[in-house]
C-alpha positions, 0 to 999 in steps of 0.5 A: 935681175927682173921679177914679175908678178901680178898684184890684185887691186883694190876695188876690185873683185878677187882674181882680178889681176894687175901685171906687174914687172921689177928690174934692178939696173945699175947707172954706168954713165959717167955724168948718171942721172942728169937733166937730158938722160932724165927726159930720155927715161921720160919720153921712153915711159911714156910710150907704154900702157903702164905706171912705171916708177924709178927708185933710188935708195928710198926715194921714189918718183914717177919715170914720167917726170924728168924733174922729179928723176932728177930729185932723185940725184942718181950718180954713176953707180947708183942702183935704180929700180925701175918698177912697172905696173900695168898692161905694158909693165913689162916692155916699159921696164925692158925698154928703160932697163936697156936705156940705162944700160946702153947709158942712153946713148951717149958717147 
C-alpha cells in the first residue's frame, strides 16, 4: 500500500512543497532484518535524493544506517514502513519496497 503526499515545510513560504511517499511492506525472508540485508537497505537509500526512514512498531530509524536498521529487530513477518521524503522519495521507497519483497535477493 503506497501513499503520496506533499507536506510544506517549515521556514518555508506557503505553497512550498516537499514530496513525500509512504509504503507498508511486510518481511517474508526467513532470517528478517539482519546485518547484510541491513547494508543492502542502506546502500539502496543512498542512491536517492531523499530522507527515507524505515519504521517497525514504534521505533524509527534512518535507512541510511545498517546499525540502526538493526535496532530495529525486524524479524520474519514484521510490517515495515518505509517513508520518503524529498526530491526522490518516490523512487527510493519503490526501490527498497521491492528489496524487501524480493527478500534481497537471498536464496
Amino acid at each position: 500500500m503506497a501513499t503520496e503526499r506533499e507536506s510544506e515545510m517549515p521556514g518555508r513560504s506557503a505553497g512550498w512543497r516537499v514530496p513525500e511517499c509512504v509504503r507498508r511492506v511486510t518481511l517474508t525472508n526467513p532470517c528478517g532484518l539482519h546485518a547484510a540485508a541491513a547494508v543492502q537497505l542502506a546502500a539502496t537509500a543512498i542512491r536517492f535524493k531523499a530522507e527515507t526512514t524505515v519504521i517497525c512498531k514504534v521505533v524509527s530509524v534512518s535507512a541510511l544506517h545498517p546499525c540502526g536498521l538493526l535496532m530495529l529487530k525486524a524479524g520474519r513477518g514484521s510490517l515495515l514502513c518505509i517513508h520518503g521524503r524529498g526530491e526522490e522519495a518516490e523512487a527510493a521507497v519503490l526501490a527498497i519496497s521491492r528489496l524487501i519483497q524480493e527478500e534481497f535477493q537471498e536464496g
